[in-house]
Every structure is written in C-alpha cells, then in structure tokens.
C-alpha positions in Angstrom: 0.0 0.0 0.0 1.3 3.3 -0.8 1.5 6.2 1.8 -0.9 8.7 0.9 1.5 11.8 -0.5 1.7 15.2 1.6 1.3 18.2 -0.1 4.4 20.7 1.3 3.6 24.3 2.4 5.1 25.6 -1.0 2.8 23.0 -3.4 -0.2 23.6 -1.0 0.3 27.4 -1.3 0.7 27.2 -5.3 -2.1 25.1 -5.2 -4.3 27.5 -3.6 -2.9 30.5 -5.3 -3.7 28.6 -8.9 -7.3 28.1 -7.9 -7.7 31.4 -6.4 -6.6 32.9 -9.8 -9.7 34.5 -12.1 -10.1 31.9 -15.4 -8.4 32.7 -18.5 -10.3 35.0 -20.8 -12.3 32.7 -23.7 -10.9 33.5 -26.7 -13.5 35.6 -28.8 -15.4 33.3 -31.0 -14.7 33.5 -34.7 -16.8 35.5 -37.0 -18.2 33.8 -40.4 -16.5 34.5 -43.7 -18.0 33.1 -47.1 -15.3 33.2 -49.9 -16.7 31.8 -53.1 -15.0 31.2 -56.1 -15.6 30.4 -59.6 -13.2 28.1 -61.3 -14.9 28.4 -64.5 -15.0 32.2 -64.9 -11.5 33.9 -65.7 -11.5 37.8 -65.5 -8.1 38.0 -67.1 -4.7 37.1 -66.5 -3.2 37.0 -63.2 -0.7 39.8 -63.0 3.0 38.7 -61.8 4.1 42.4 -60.9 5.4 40.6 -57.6 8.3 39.2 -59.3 10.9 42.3 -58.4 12.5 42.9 -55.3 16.0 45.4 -54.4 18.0 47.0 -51.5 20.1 49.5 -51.5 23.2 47.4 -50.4 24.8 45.7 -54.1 27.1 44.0 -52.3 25.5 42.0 -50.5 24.8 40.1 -53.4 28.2 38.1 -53.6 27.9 37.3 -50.1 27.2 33.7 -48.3 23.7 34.7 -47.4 23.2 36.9 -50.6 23.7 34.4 -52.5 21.7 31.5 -51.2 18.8 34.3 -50.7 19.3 35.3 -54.6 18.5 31.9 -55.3 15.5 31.5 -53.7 14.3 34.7 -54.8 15.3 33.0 -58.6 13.6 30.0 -58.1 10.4 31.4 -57.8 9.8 32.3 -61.5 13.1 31.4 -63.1 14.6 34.5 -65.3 11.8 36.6 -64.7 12.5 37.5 -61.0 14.5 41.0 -61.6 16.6 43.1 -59.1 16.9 46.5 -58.4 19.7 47.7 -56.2 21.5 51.1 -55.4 25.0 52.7 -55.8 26.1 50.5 -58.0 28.3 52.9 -59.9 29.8 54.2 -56.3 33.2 54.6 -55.9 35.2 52.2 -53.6 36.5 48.5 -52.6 33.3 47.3 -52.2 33.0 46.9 -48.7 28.9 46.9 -47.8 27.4 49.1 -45.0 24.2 50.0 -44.3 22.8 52.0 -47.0 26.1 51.9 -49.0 27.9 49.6 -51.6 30.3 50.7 -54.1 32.2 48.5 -57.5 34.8 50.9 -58.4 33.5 51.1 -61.9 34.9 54.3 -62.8 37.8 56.4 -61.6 40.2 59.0 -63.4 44.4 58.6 -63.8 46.2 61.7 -62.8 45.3 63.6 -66.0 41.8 63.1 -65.8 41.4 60.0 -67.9 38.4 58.0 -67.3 39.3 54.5 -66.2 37.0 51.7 -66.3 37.1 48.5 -63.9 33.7 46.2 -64.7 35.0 43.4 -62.3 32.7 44.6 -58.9 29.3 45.2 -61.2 30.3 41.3 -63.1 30.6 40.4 -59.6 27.0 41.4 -58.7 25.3 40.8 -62.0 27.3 37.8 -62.3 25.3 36.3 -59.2 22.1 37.7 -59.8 21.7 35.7 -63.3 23.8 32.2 -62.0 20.7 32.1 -60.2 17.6 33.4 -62.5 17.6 36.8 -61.5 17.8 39.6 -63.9 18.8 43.0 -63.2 17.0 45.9 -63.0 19.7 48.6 -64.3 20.3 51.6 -62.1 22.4 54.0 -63.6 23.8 55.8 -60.3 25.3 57.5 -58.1 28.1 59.6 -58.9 31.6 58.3 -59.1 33.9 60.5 -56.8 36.3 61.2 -59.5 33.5 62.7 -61.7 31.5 64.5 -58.4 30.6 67.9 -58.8 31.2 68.4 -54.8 33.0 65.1 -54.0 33.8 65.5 -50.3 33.1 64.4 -48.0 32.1 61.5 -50.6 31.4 57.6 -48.5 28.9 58.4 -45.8 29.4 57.2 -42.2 25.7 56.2 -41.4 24.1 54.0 -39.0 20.8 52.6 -37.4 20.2 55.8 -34.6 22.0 58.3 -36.3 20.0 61.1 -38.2 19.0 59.8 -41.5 20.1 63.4 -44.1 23.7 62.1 -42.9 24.2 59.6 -46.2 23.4 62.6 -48.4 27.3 63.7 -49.2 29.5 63.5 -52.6 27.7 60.8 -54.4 24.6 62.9 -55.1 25.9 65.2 -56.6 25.5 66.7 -60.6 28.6 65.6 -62.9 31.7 67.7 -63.6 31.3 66.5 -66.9 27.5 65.8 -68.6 29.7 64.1 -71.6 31.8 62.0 -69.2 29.0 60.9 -67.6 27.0 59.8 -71.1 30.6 57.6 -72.1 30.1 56.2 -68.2 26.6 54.7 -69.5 27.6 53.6 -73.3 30.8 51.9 -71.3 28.9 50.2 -69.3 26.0 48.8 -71.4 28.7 47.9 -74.4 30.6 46.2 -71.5 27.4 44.3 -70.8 26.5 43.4 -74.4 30.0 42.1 -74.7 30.5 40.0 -71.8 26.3 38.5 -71.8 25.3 39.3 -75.2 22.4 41.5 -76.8 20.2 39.1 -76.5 20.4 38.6 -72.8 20.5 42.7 -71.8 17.6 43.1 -74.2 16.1 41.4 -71.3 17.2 44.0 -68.8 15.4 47.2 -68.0 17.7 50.8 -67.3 16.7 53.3 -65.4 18.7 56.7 -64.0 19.1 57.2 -60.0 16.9 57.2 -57.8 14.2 59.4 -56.2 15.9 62.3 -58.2 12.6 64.8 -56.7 14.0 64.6 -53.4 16.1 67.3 -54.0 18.2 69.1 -53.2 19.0 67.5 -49.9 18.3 64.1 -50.9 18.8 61.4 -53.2 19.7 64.1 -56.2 21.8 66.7 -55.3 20.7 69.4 -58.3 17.6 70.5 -59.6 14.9 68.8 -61.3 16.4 70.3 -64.9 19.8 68.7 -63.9 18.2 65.4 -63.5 16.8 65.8 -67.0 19.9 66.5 -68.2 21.7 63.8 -65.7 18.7 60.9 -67.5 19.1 61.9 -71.2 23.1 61.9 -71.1 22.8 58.4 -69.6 20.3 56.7 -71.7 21.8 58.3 -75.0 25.0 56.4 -73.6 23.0 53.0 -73.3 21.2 52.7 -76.4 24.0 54.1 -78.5 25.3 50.6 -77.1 22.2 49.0 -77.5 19.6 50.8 -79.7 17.4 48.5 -78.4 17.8 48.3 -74.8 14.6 48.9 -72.6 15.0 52.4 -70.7 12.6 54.7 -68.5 12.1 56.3 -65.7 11.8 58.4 -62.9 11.4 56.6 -60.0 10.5 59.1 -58.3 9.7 59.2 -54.6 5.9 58.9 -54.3 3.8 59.9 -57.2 6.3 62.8 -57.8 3.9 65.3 -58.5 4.8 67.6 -60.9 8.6 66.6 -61.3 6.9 63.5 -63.1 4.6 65.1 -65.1 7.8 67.9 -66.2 9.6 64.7 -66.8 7.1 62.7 -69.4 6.7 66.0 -71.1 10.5 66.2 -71.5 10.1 62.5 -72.7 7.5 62.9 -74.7 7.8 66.8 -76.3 10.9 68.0 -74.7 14.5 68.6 -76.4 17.1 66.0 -75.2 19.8 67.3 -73.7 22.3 65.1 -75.2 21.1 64.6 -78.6 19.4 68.2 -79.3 16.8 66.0 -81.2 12.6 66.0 -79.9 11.8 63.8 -76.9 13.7 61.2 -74.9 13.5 57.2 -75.3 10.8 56.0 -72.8 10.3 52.4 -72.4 8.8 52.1 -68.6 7.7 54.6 -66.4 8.3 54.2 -62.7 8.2 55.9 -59.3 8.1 55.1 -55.7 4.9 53.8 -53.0 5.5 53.7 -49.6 3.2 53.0 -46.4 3.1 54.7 -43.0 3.1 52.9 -40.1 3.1 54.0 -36.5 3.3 52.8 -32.9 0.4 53.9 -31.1 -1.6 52.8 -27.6 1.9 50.3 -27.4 1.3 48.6 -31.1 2.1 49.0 -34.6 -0.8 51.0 -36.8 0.2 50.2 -40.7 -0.4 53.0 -43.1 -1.9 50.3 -46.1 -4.0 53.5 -47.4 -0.8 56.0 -47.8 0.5 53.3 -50.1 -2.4 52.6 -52.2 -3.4 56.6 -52.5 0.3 57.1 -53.8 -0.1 53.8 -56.7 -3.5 55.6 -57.4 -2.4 59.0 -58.2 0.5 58.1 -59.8 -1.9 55.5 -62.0 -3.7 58.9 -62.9 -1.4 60.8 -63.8 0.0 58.1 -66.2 -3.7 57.2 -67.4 -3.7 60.7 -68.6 -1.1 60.4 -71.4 -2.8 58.7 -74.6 0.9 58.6 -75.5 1.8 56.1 -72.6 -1.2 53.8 -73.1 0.0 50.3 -72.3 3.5 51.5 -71.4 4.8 49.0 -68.8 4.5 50.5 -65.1 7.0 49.9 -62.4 6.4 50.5 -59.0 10.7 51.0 -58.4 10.0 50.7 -54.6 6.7 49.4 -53.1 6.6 48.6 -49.4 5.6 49.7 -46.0 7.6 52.5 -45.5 10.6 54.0 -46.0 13.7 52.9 -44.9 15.2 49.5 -44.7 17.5 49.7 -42.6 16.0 51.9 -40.0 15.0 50.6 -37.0 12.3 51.0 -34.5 9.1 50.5 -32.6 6.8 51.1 -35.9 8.9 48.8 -37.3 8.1 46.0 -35.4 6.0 44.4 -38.0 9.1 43.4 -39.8 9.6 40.0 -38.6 6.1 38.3 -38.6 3.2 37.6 -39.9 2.1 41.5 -40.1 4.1 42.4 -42.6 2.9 38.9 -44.7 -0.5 39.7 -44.7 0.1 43.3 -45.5 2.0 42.0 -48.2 -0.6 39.4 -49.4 -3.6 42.5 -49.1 -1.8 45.1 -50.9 0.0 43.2 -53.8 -3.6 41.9 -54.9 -5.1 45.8 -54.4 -2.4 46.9 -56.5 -4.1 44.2 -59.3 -7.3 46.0 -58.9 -5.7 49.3 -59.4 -4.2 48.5 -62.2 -7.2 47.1 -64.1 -8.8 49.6 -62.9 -7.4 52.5 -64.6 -5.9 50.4 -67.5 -2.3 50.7 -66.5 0.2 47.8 -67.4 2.1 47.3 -64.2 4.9 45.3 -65.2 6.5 45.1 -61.8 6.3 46.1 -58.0 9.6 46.3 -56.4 9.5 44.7 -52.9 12.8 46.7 -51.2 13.7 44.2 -49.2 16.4 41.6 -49.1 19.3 40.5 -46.5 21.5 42.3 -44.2 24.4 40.1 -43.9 25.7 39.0 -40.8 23.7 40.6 -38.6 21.8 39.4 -35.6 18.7 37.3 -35.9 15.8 38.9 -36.5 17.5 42.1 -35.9 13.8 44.9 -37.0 15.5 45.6 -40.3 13.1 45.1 -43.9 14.4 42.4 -45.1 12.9 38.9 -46.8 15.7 36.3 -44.8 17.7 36.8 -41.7 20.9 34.8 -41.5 20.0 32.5 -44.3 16.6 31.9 -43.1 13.3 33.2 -44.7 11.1 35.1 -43.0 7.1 34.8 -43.1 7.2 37.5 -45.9 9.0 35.9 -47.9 6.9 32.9 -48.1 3.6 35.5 -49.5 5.9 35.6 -52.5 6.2 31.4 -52.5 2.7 31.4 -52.8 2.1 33.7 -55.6 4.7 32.0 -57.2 2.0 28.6 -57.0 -0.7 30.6 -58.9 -1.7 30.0 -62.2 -1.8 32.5 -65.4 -5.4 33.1 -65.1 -7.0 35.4 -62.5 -11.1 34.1 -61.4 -14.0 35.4 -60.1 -13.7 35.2 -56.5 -15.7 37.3 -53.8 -15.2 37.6 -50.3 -18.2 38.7 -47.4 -15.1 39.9 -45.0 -13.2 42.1 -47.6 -12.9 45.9 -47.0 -13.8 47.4 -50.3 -10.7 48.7 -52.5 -12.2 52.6 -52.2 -12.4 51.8 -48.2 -9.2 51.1 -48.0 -8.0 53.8 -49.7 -9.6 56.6 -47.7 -9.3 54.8 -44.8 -7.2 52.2 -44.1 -8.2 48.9 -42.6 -9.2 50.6 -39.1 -12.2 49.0 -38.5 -13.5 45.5 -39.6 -10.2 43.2 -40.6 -9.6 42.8 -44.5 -10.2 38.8 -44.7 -9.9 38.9 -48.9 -9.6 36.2 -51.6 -7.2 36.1 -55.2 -7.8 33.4 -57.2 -6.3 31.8 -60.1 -6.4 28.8 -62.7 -3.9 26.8 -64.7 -4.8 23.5 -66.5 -6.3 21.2 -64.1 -5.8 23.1 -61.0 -6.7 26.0 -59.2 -5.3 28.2 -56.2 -7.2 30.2 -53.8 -5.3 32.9 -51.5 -7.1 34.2 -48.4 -6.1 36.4 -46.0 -6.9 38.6 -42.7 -5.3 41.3 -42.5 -5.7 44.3 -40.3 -3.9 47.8 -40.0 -3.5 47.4 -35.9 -1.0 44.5 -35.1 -3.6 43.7 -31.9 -5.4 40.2 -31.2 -8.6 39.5 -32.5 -11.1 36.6 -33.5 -10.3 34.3 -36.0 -12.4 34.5 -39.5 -14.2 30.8 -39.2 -14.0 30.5 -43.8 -16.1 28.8 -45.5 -15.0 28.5 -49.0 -17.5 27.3 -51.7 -16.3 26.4 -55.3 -17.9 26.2 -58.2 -17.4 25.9 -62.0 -15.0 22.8 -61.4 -14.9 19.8 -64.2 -18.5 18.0 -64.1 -16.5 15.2 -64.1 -14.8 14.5 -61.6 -15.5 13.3 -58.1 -12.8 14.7 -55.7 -9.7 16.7 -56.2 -6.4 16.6 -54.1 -5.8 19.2 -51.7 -2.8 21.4 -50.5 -3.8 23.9 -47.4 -0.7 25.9 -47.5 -0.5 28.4 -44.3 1.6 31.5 -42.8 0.8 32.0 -39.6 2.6 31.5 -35.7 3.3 28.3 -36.2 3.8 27.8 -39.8 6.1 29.4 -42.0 7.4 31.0 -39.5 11.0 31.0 -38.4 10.7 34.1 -36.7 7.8 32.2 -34.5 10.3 29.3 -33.9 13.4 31.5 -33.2 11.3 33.2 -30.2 10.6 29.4 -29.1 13.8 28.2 -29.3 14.5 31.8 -26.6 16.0 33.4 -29.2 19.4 32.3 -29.9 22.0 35.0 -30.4 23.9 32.0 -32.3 22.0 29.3 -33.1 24.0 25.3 -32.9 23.7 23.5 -35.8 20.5 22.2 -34.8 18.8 24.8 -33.9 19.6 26.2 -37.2 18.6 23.4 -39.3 15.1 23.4 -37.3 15.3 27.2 -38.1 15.7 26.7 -41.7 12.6 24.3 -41.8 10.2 26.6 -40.1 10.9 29.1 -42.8 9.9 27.2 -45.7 6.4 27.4 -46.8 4.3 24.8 -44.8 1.1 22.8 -45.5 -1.8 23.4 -42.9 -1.5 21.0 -39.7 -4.6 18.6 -39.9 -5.6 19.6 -43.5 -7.9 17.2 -45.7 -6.1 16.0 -48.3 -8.7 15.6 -51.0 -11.9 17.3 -51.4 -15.0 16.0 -52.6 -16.9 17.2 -55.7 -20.2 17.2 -56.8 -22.0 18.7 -60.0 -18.9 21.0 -60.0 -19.1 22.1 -56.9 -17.1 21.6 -53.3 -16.9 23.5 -50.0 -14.1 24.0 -47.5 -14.6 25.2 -44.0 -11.1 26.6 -41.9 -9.9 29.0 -39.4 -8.1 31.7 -40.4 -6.2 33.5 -37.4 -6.0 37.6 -37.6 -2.4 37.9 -39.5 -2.4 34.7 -41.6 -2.8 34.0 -44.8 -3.9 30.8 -46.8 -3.3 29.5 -50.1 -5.4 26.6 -51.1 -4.5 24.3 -54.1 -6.4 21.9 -55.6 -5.7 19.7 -58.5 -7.2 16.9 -60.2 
C-alpha cells in the first residue's frame, strides 16, 4: 500500500494561489466569412508584378547569405524575377554598409582620364543571373572622380544616427554631362560584350533614384539637372544597345509635378544630349510607400498611404494617350521607407504583419491596375538580407541569417498561382475605395485572389488588419464552383503562414532566441521558414455537379493559399 502523499507548504500554497486565480479570458469566438469562387469564370490574367525585389546594399549580393537568398528569390519564376539595387556605380573597394555599396567602376588617372574597372558590377550581376535573376539597371550614383562636390564622398551612417547624414558627394550633378553619357555607353557595351544582346535586351535601365528629393536628398541638383543627368545616360545606353529597354523616374511617391515635367521632356521635350525632340521612354516608374506608426503600445500600418500614392501616380500616367500600355513599375513598393532603419513602428518586420500586409496590398495593387488600365509590369519589394547581422535584428528584409522570413513565403505562394486570374468574392473584404480613404481601421480585411492553370486551381485568403492587436479568427467557409463535371474529388494542399507555420521568426522566439544558433537549432530554423502545408488539412476534397466547400480557421495575421488539382 502506498503512503498517501503530503502536499508541502510551498505545493499547497501554489495550489491554492492557482485556484484562487480568475479563469483565463475565452478567446473571442470567430466571426463567419464566405469566400466563393468560380473556377470556371477567368477575369483576365493574373498579374505577376510581384516578381521584383531590391535593397540598397549591391554587395550583398556576392555574399554567403546573398547568394543563397538570390536563389530562392530566382527559383520562384526562373529569369523573370529581376533586381533593383542602389549605388552600383559608387566609388570604392566594395566593402557593404548599411545603406552603402560601391564597384569601383569608374575612376580618373592623374590627367583626368576616365578609367574603367567592370570586375565589382560582373561580380553582382554575375550572381544575380547564375541564379535566375535579372537585373533591373540603375544607372547611379556619382563616381567620386566625376562629383561635382565630392567630399566628403562615403557616408558614415548607422541605425540611430539622423537619416540626411548619407546625403554627401555621391549625389551630386557631374563635372562633366559628356563624361558621364561615355560612363553609361561603357557600361552597357561592356554588358553586351560580356552576356550578349540578347540577354541585356532582357534588362530594364533606369537613372538614379528618387531624383525629386532634392536638393538635400537622393539628387543633389535641380529637377532640370536630372533631366539632363537621364538623357546623357540613356543616350550612352542605347547608343550601345539601340534596343535596350530604358525609362524612368522613379520618383519618390507619385512625384507630382517633377513626373509630369519629366514625361513631357520624354514625350515633347529637347534632349539634352542629342538636341533631337523627346527622350526614349520604355517604362515609367516611381516610388509607394506605407506609413506605419506605434500607437496605444502597437504598430498601426499605413496600407492606405500606399495605395493613394499607386493611385495618383496611376492617374497621372492614365492621362497620357501617348503612354497607353507602357509598362509601369512600381521601383520601390513597401511599407515605408527605410530599410535599414530601426524602430518601434517597425516591429512588424519579422512576422506575420508584414505577410498579410503583403498578401492584401500586392492583390489591391491588381485591382488598381485594371482599374485604370495601367500595365504594371513590376512592384519592387525593397527588401532583401542584411548580412551578418543578428537574428531577427527589426530591419526590412525577406531572410535573416539564411533563413526566410514569413514574408517571404507571400511571394512562395504567388509563385503557385496559375496565369489566369477568377472570379472570386469575399463577405469579409474591405472594399478597395475603403481602404484607400481609410485604411483597414475598423473590420479586418479577410480577402480572396484566385487563379487557374490547367487542371488546377489556387485560392489565396487572408486577414489582415492595419492594428497588429489580437482579434477573433475569421471561421471560412469556401464554396467552389465551375469545377470539371467530371470529376469526383480533387487533391488538396492547405498551405499556411501564420505563428506556427512558416514562420522562423515564431520558432526562433521558441527556441528563446538564440544569439547564435547550434547546428541544430539552425537546421530546425531553416525548416520553419519554408512554406508549410496546414497541420490537420484534408487531403482531397469532394466534388459534386462541380461544386465543393471547404470550411477553416483563419487567425488575424495569416494568410492561406489553397491548391487543388485533379
């Protein structure tokens, strides 16, 4: 017979003190959602502007991480995926900082000379297109040796420090207007040469970068030097290529009227270089950024600052019969600013916030762009690695240490979408107009993209909201319709982003955050940031007269893609 055990003063007080406590809060009870979609209804093709990303660091491109991130970014649409990156014309050894990098392309002997070293852009091109990226050509900044105001040239910036700091000898106006036009045709002859016509054909070239942030900004002149600064350049590229793709601005936001000054310099104007009407315009582009804030101890996202900015700029481009069907290219298109900044409204970085933003405003930027007719070719996610830095560290970025973030895995999912875009409605979406005035302030956005490809279909879902607080889950049910007549079931892939899939972030906080992860911990790391399939997910659903319903949770944050095949 065992003695009967004695509870000890500590247990009996724990005991007590655990009964004593209040019951946990229920959790709110989900709300209902119906998403239907119809398989046999296509309203178009499914837009793949998500296909670009950038940073303004080059170098990180030839690094360890870099490189294995480059390659996931390539695999998701092989030689299609293209890169945009900053200061790739920068003068030094190519040492990366935080918004810095540098190639050494052009320097001067001691009487002036230009001299030409390609070997730091082959470096960086070289491992963008091993790995099924393209570039996105940007034609800046200002080598030192050809600086109008040179010094103080490499900028000393950091995370804390005040941000006009990186603003010194690089953005500055050429000496020489003629130097800098040879700088360009070097350059894209070099390119031809070394990966063939055929290949840069593919390539898109554009000059600086937010040149109407001036003149204590990006562009240290005026808005007439920039035109000057864009026609030198591209005269230089397609006198190398007559064919090369080449456009502009990128301005920073809409750009108001330095945009429109600059397509009527494109389209009317005198070139600068050439004295002959107009300048070659291929693309246009310019800048969207959100807004977030920390307010009442939580992130507030700024979704409606970014969509206001796509739809004025979409506007202003409508109104040029000239530029009707002219490929669109949002250069930067994120949540705000600044990459490498830190801080409490950045906090959204490493989760699911900044995946469901992600999966809500890539498909609003679709409906903008069918809305007002505008062929947007690409929408530049500025975000990519900062190498070597600690895990999870609040910068923008898609990976951290080698290891991709939830954001990252939005883009997986796109990549599993077919070419043709279907009818699909939502009960919990926040109408486009909504969120434009407003924001998602009130309700959550819980809305559906769709899409077909030969035997198969894919539904994303999402629930998104503007304030990163808690909130009910959105209990979907999804009903289908317009499948074969034919068949009986079709197989079933619940793919998921939310705390605990697709998530290394999620695991890295589990794991009590590792400042340097064992080789284990690392491997488990890596698993928990690929995409995942939903834990206790049917496999196969059944179908009837071309029709089937799915019912799931979707927690506030997450986002689902559903694929069925048959």
């Amino acid at each position: 017979m065992k003695p009967t055990p004695v509870l000890t003063l500590a247990a009996a007080l724990l005991v007590c003190s655990a009964l004593a406590q209040p019951a946990a809060p229920a959790a709110p009870a989900p709300f209902p959602v119906t998403v239907t979609v119809d398989a046999a209804q296509s309203t178009g093709p499914l837009r793949t502007f998500w296909r670009y990303f950038g940073a303004d660091e080059p170098n990180y491109a030839t690094m360890k991480d870099g490189q294995k991130l480059l390659g996931q970014l390539g695999a998701l649409a092989p030689k299609q995926v293209y890169f945009r990156a900053h200061n790739l014309l920068c003068t030094g050894d190519g040492t990366p900082a935080f918004k810095w990098g540098s190639t050494n392309a052009y320097t001067e002997d001691a009487a002036g000379h230009p001299v030409y070293d390609w070997r730091g852009i082959d470096r960086i091109f070289d491992s963008y297109l091993a790995r099924g990226v393209r570039p996105l050509v940007q034609i800046g900044f200002m080598p030192e040796a050809m600086s109008s105001q040179p010094h103080p040239y490499r900028h000393e910036w950091r995370p804390g420090l005040p941000y006009n700091q990186i603003y010194t000898g690089w953005t500055k106006p050429p000496k020489d207007y003629a130097k800098w036009g040879e700088l360009a045709y070097q350059w894209a002859q070099h390119s031809v040469e070394k990966y063939g016509a055929a290949e840069v054909n593919t390539w898109w070239w554009e000059v600086w970068n937010e040149a109407n942030n001036q003149p204590n900004g990006y562009w240290g002149g005026s808005a007439e030097d920039f035109r000057k600064l864009h026609d030198y350049a591209i005269a230089g590229v397609r006198r190398a290529l007559p064919t090369a793709r080449v456009g502009g601005p990128h301005t920073a936001g809409h750009g108001g009227k330095f945009m429109t000054d600059f397509l009527e310099h494109c389209l009317r104007g005198t070139n600068y270089a050439t004295g002959k009407p107009g300048t070659p315009l291929d693309f246009v582009a310019f800048h969207a950024k959100g807004s977030p804030t920390f307010v009442d101890g939580h992130v507030r996202m700024g979704i409606s600052n970014q969509l206001k900015t796509i739809e004025t700029a979409f506007n202003t481009i409508g109104s040029y019969p000239e530029l009707k069907n002219i490929p669109v290219i949002i250069g930067e298109s994120d949540p705000e600013g600044c990459a490498a900044c830190q801080g409490p409204q950045n906090a959204y970085r490493n989760g699911t916030m900044y995946s469901s933003y992600t999966a809500a405003v890539f498909a609003r930027k679709h409906d903008l762009a069918d809305l007002h007719g505008i062929n947007l070719e690409g929408a530049v996610t500025w975000a990519f690695t900062f190498e070597d830095q600690p895990w999870f560290a609040g910068f923008r970025q898609v990976a951290s240490n080698g290891v991709a973030m939830p954001v990252l895995n939005v883009f997986r999912m796109y990549a599993l979408m077919g070419p043709e875009r279907l009818r699909a409605t939502s009960t919990g979406a926040v109408p486009l107009t909504t969120i434009i005035n407003q924001g998602v302030r009130a309700a959550p956005d819980v809305g559906v993209l769709a899409a077909r490809a030969p035997h198969r279909i894919a539904v994303m879902v999402w629930h998104y909201h503007d304030d990163d607080v808690a909130g009910p889950d959105a209990a979907i049910t999804l009903a289908l319709a317009g499948l074969p007549a034919g068949i009986s079931s079709a197989k079933l892939t619940h793919h998921r982003i939310d705390q605990d899939h697709s998530n290394a972030y999620a695991a890295w906080l589990r794991l009590g955050s590792p400042v340097a992860p064992d080789a284990k911990q690392y491997a488990l790391l890596e698993q928990a940031g690929h995409l995942a399939t939903l834990t206790g997910a049917p496999a196969t659903v059944a179908v009837t007269a071309g029709q089937a319903a799915l019912d799931f949770a979707l927690p506030r944050q997450a986002v689902s893609l559903l694929v069925l095949e048959w």
